[in-house]
C-alpha positions as CSV (number, residue, x, y, z in Angstrom):
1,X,-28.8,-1.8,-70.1
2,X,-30.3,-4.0,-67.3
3,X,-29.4,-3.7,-63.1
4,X,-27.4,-5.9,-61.2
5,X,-26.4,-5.5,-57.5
6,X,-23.7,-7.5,-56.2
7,X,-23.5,-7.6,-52.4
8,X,-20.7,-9.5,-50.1
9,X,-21.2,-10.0,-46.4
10,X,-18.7,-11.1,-43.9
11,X,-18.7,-12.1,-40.3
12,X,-15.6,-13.0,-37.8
13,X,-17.1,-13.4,-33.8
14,X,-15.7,-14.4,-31.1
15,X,-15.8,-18.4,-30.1
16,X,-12.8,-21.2,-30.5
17,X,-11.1,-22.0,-33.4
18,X,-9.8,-25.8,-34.7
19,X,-8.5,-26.0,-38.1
20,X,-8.2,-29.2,-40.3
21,X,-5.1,-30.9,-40.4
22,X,-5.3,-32.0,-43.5
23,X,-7.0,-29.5,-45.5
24,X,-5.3,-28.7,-49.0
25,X,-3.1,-25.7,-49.2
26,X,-4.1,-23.6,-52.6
27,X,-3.0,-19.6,-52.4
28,X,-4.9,-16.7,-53.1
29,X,-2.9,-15.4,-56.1
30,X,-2.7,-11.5,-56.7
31,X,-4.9,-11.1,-53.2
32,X,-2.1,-8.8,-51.5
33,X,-1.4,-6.6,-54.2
34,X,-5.5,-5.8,-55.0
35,X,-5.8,-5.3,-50.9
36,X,-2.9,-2.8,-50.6
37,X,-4.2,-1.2,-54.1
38,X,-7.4,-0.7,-52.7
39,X,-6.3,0.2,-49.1
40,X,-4.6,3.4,-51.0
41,X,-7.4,4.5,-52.3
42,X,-9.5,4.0,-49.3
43,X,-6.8,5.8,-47.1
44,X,-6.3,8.4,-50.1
45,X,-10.3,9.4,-49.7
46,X,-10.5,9.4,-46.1
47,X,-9.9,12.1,-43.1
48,X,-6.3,11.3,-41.7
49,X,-8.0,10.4,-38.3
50,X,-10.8,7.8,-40.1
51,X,-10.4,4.4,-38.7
52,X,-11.0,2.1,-41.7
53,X,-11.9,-2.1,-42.2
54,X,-13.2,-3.9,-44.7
55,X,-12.7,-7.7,-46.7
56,X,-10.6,-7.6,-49.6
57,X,-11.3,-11.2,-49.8
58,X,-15.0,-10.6,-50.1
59,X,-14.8,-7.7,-52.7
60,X,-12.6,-9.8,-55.1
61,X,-14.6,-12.9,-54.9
62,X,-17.9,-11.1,-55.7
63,X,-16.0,-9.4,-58.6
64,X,-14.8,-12.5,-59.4
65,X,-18.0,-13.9,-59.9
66,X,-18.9,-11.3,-62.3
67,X,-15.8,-11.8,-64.1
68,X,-16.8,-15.2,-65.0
69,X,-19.2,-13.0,-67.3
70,X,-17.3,-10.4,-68.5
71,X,-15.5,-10.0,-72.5
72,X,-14.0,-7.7,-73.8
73,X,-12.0,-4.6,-72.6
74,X,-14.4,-5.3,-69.5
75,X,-12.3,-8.1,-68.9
76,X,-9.1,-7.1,-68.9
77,X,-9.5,-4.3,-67.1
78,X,-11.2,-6.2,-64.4
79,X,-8.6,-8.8,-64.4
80,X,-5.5,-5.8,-64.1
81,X,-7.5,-3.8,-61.6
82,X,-8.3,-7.0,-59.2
83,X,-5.4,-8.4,-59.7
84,X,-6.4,-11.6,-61.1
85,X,-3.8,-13.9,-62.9
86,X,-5.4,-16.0,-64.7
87,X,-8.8,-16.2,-67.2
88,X,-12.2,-16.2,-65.7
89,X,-12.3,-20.4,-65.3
90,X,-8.8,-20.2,-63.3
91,X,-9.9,-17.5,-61.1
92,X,-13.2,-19.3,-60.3
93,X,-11.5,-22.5,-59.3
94,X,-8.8,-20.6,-57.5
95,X,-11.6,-19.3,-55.3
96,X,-13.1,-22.8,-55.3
97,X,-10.4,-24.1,-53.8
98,X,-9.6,-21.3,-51.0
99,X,-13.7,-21.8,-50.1
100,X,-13.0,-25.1,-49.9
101,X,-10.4,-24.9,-47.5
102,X,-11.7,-22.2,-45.7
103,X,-14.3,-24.1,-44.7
104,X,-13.1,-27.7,-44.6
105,X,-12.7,-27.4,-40.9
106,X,-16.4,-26.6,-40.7
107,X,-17.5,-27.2,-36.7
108,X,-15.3,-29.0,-35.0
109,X,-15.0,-29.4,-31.3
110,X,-12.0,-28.9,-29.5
111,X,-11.0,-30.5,-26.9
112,X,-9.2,-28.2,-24.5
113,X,-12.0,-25.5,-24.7
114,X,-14.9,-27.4,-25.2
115,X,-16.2,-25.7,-28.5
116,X,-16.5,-25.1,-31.8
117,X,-14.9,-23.3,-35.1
118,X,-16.7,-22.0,-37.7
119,X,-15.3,-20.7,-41.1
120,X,-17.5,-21.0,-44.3
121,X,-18.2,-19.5,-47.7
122,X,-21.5,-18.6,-48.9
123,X,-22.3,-17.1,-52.4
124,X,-26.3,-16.6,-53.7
125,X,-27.6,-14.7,-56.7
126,X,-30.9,-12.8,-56.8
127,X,-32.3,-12.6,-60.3
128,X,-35.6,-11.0,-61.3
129,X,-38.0,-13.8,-62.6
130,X,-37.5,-12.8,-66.4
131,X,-33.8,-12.2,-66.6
132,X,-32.6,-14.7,-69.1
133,X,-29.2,-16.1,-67.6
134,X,-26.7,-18.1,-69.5
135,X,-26.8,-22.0,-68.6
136,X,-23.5,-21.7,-68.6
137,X,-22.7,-18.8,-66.2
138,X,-25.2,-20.1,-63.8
139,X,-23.0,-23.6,-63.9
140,X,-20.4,-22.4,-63.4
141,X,-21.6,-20.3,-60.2
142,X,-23.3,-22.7,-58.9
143,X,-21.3,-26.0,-59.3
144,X,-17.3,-23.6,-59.0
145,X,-18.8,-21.0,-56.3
146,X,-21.6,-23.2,-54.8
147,X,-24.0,-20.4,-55.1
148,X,-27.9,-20.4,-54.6
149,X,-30.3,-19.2,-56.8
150,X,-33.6,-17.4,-55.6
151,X,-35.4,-15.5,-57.9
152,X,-37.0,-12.4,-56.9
153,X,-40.1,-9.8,-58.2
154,X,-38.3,-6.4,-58.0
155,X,-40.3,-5.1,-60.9
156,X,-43.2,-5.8,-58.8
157,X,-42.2,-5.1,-55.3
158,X,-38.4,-3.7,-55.0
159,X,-38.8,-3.1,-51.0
160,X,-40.1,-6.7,-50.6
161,X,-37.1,-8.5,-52.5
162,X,-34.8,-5.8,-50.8
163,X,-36.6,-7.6,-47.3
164,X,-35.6,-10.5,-48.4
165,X,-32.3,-10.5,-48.9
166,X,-31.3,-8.2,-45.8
167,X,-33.3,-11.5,-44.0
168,X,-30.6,-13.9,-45.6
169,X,-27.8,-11.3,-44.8
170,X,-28.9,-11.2,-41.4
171,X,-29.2,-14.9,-40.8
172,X,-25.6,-15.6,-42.5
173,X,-24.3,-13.1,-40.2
174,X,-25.7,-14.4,-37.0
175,X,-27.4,-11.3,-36.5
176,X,-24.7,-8.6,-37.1
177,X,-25.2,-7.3,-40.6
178,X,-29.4,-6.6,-40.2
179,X,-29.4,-4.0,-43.3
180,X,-27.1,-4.3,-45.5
181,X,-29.9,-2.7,-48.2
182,X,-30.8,0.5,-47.5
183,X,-34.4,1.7,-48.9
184,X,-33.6,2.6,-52.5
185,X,-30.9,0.8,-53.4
186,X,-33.0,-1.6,-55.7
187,X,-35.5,-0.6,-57.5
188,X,-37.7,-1.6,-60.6
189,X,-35.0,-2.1,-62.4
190,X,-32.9,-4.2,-60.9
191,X,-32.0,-7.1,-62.7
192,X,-29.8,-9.4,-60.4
193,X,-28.1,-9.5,-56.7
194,X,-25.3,-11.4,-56.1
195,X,-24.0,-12.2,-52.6
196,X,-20.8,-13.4,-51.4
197,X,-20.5,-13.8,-47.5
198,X,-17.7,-15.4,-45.0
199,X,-18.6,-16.2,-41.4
200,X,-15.8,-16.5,-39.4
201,X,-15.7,-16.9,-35.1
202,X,-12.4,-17.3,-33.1
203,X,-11.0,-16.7,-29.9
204,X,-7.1,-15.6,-29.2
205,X,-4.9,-19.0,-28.2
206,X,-4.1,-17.3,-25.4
207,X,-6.6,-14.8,-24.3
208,X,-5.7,-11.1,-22.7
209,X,-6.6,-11.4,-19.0
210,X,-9.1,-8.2,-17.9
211,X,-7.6,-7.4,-15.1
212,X,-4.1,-6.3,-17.0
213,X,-6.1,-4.0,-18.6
214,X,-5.8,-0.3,-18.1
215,X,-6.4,3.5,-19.1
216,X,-3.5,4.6,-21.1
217,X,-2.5,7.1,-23.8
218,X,-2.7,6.8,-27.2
219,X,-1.3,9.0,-29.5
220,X,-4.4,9.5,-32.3
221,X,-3.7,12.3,-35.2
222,X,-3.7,15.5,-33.2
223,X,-4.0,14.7,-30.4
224,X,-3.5,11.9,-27.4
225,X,-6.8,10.0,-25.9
226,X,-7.2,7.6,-23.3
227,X,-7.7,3.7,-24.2
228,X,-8.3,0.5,-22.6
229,X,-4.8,-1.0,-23.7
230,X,-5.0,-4.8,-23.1
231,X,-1.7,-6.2,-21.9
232,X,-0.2,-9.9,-21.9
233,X,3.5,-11.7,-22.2
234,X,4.0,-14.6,-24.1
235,X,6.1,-16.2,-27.2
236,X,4.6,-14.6,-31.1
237,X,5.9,-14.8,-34.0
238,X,7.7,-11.2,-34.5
239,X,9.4,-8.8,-37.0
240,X,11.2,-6.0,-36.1
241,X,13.1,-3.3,-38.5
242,X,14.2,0.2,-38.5
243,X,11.2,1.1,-39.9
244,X,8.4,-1.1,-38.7
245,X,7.6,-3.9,-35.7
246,X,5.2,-6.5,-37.1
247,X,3.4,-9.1,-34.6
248,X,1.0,-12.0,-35.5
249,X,-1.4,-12.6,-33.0
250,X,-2.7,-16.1,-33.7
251,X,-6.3,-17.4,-33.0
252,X,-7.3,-20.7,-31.1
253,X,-6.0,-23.6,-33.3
254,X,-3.9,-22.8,-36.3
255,X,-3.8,-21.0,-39.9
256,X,-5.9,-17.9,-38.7
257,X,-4.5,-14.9,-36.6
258,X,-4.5,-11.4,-36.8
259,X,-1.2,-9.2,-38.0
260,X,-0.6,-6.2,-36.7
261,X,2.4,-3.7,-38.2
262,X,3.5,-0.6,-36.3
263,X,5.4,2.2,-37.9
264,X,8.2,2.9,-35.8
265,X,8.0,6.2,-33.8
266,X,9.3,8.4,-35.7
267,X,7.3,7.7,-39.1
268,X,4.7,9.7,-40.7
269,X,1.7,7.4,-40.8
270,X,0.6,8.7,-44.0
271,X,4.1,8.9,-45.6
272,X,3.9,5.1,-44.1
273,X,0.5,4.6,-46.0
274,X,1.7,5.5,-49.7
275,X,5.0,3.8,-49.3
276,X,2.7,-0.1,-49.0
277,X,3.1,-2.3,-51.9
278,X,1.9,-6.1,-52.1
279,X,5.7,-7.4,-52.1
280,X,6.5,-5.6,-48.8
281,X,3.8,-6.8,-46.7
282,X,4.4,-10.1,-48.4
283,X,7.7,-10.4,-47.2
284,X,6.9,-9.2,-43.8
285,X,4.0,-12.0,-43.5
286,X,7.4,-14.9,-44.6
287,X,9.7,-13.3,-42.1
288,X,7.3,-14.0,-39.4
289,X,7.0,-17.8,-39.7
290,X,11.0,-18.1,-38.8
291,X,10.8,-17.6,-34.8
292,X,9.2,-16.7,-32.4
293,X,10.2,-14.0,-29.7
294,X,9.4,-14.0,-25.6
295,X,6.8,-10.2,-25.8
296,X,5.5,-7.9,-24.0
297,X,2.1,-7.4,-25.9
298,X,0.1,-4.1,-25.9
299,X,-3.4,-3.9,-28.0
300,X,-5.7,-1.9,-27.7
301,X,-9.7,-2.6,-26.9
302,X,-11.5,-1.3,-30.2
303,X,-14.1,-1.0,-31.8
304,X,-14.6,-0.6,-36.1
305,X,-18.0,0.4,-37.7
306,X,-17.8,1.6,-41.5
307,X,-20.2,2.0,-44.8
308,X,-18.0,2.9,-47.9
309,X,-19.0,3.4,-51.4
310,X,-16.5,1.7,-53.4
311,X,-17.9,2.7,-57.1
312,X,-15.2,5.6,-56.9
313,X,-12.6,3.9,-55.7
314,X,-13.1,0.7,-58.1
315,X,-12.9,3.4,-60.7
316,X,-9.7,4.9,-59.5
317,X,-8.4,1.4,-59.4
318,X,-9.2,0.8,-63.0
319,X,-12.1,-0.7,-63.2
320,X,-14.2,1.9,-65.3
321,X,-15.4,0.2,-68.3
322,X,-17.7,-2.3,-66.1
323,X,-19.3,0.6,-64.4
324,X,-20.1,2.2,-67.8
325,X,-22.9,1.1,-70.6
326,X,-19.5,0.1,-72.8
327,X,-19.4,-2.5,-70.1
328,X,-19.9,-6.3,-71.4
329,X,-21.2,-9.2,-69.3
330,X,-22.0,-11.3,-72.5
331,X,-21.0,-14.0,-71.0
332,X,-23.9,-13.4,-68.0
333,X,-26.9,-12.6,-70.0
334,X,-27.7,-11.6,-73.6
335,X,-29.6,-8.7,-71.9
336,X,-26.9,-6.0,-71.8
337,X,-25.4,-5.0,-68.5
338,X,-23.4,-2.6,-66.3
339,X,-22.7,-2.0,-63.0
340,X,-24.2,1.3,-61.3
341,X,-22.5,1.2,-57.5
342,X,-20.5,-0.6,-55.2
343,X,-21.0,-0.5,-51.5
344,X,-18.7,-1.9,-48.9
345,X,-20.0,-2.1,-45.0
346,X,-17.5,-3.7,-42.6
347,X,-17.7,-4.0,-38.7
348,X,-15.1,-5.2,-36.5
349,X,-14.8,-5.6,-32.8
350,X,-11.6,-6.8,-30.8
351,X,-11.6,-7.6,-27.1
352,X,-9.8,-9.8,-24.7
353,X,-11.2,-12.6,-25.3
354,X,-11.0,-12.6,-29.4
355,X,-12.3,-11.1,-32.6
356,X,-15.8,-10.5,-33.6
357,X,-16.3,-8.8,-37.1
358,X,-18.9,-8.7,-40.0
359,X,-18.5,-7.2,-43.4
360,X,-20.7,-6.4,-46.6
361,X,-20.5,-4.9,-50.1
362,X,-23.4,-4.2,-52.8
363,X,-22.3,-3.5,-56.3
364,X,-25.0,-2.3,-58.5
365,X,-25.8,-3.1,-62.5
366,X,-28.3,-1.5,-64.4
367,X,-29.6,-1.9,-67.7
368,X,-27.8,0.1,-69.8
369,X,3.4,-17.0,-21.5
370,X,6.6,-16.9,-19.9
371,X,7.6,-16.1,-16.4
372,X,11.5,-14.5,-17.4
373,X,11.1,-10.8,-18.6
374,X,10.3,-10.7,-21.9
375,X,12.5,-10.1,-24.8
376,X,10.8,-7.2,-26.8
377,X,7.8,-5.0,-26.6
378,X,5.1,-4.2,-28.5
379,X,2.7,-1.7,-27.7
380,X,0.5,-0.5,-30.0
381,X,-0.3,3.0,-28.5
382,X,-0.5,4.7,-32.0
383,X,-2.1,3.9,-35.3
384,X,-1.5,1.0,-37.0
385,X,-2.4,-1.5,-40.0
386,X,-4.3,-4.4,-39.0
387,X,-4.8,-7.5,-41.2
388,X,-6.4,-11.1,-40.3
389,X,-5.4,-13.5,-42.6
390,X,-5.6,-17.6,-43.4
391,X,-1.9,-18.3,-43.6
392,X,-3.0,-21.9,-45.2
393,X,-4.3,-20.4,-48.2
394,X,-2.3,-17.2,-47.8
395,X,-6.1,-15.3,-48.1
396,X,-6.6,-11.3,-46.5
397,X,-9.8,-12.1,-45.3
398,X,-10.2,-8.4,-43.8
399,X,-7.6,-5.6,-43.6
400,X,-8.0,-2.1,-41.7
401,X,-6.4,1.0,-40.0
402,X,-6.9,2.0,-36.2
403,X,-6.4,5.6,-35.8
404,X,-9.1,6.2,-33.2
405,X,-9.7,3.2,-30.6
406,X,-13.4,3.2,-29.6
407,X,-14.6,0.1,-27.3
């Protein structure tokens, strides 16, 4: 069996957002219920106290890319485990489209701040300089994923091609993911890299102010530490139930904000964990776009760094045929293929002024503002699910849990 890696990068930082007007509205089918499946099993794995962040968006469209390869029992179990509803052709046009309309908008200036959104797709692939790939599969990535194609030496030099594509990491990053690759993960055997990355930069509408923010408590698992909690009133669109308050916090322009959902007090945050499906954060997500509500806001400054292996977790999930040499990428290559590891790296930062955030994953194949008082309150002084999200194409583009704040 031969070796392919498969690595997605993402990037959100902090500048001002304008969306497109006019840019078309497809929906990113089955995306909530693989992010919430995969969310359990991160949270299942982890300490209680482990912050956690990553790009559902990213993992499935690199997955997705594979898929368009796949037969077999390898493809139905990839398409039940990610959630994909639909063949291989629908879900690459389906991710065509949300590319498309993520990054329609491109740069645009905007006229009340003076600047510029950015929000684009990337995809590459990596093959050795033998691997035989279908003319078909590499069609299909190319002209339905818009994907590059750069063929590398690894059999000659593994570090050199592992260089390489940390170099194009870095660059479609802007800097924030410098080494994605760690020496070792490719070797002589490695067959083909694919990349998948989203770069993504955006300011709050209406930005915290620095000076409301202070030193307060927040109650972490175990214990309560001080954080910079950032503080502003103003009109959001806002759920509130017995058991949760939800609050989206939109970016400059539209279609782009972060949501943020806050067991009530008396909830066990893991009890809270297990109990997420796709269909209930689905219908907290419509409930929000029917008013909005005059709120005291209360977020804290923080700070999200993490490197995750997702071969387990993929496993647990379902996908276990693909990581094994029963695996079948016919479709891909005639040279047989499996994958060998998944890696997920995600960074997030979130300050007054916006959102700054990169994310990457390697998957490995081898051979073989109101002045009245406001209305409700929101404060956000305990852990809580975070999720930004395109609510044009309905896309996760990166989901995460804040136990510990750290700015």
């Amino acid at each position: 069996m031969s070796f392919l890696s498969l690595i997605l990068f993402l990037l959100l930082a902090s500048s001002c957002l304008t969306l497109a007007q006019d840019r078309p509205a497809p929906t990113d089918a089955g995306g909530d219920a693989f992010a919430i499946g995969l969310y359990r099993q991160l949270a299942s794995q982890a300490p209680a106290d482990q912050n956690l962040f990553f790009s559902p968006f990213s993992i499935r469209q690199a997955v997705a890319m594979t898929y368009s390869g796949a037969a077999g029992v390898t493809e139905t179990e990839m398409r039940e485990a990610m959630h994909f509803e639909g063949d291989a052709a629908a879900i690459a046009r389906q991710f065509a489209a949300i590319n498309e309309a993520l990054s329609a908008a491109g740069r645009r200036d905007d006229p009340r701040k003076g600047s510029s959104f950015e929000l684009a797709v990337a995809n590459a692939l990596w093959p050795k300089l033998d691997l035989d790939l279908r003319d078909a599969f590499t069609q299909e990535v190319r002209e339905v994923f818009r994907a590059t194609l750069e063929r590398l030496d690894y059999a000659k030099d593994p570090e050199a091609c592992r260089l390489t594509i940390n170099a194009a990491v870095a660059e479609q990053t802007k800097g924030k993911i410098k080494d994605l690759l760690s020496p070792g993960d490719l070797d002589r055997a490695t067959d083909l890299v694919l990349t998948n990355a989203i770069y993504f930069k955006a300011s709050w509408r209406d930005p915290f102010s620095e000076s409301s923010t202070s030193q307060q408590p927040f109650q972490a698992p175990g214990k309560a530490i001080e954080v910079p909690l950032m503080r502003r009133t103003g009109h959001y669109q806002f759920l509130e139930t017995g058991q949760v308050q939800v609050v989206s916090i939109p970016y400059l322009g539209e279609g782009v904000s972060m949501i943020v959902v806050l067991p009530a007090t008396d909830r066990d945050f893991a009890a809270f964990e297990k109990s997420l499906t796709g269909e209930q954060i689905e219908g907290w997500f419509r409930k929000l776009t029917q008013k909005s509500t005059h709120l005291q806001l209360e977020l804290p400054r923080f700070k999200i760094e993490e490197s995750t292996p997702l071969t387990s977790t993929l496993k647990a999930m379902g996908l276990t045929t693909a990581f094994s040499s029963r695996a079948c990428f016919s479709g891909m290559s005639a040279t047989p293929l499996f994958i060998s590891e998944a890696i997920h790296a995600a960074i997030i930062e979130v300050d007054e002024a916006g959102t700054e955030a990169a994310a990457a994953t390697a998957l490995m194949m081898t051979r073989s503002a109101a002045p009245r008082p406001p209305q409700k309150h929101f404060r956000a002084d305990r852990p809580f699910l975070f999720f930004i999200r395109d609510d044009t194409t309905k896309s996760l583009l990166f989901m995460g849990r804040l136990c510990q704040p750290k700015s």
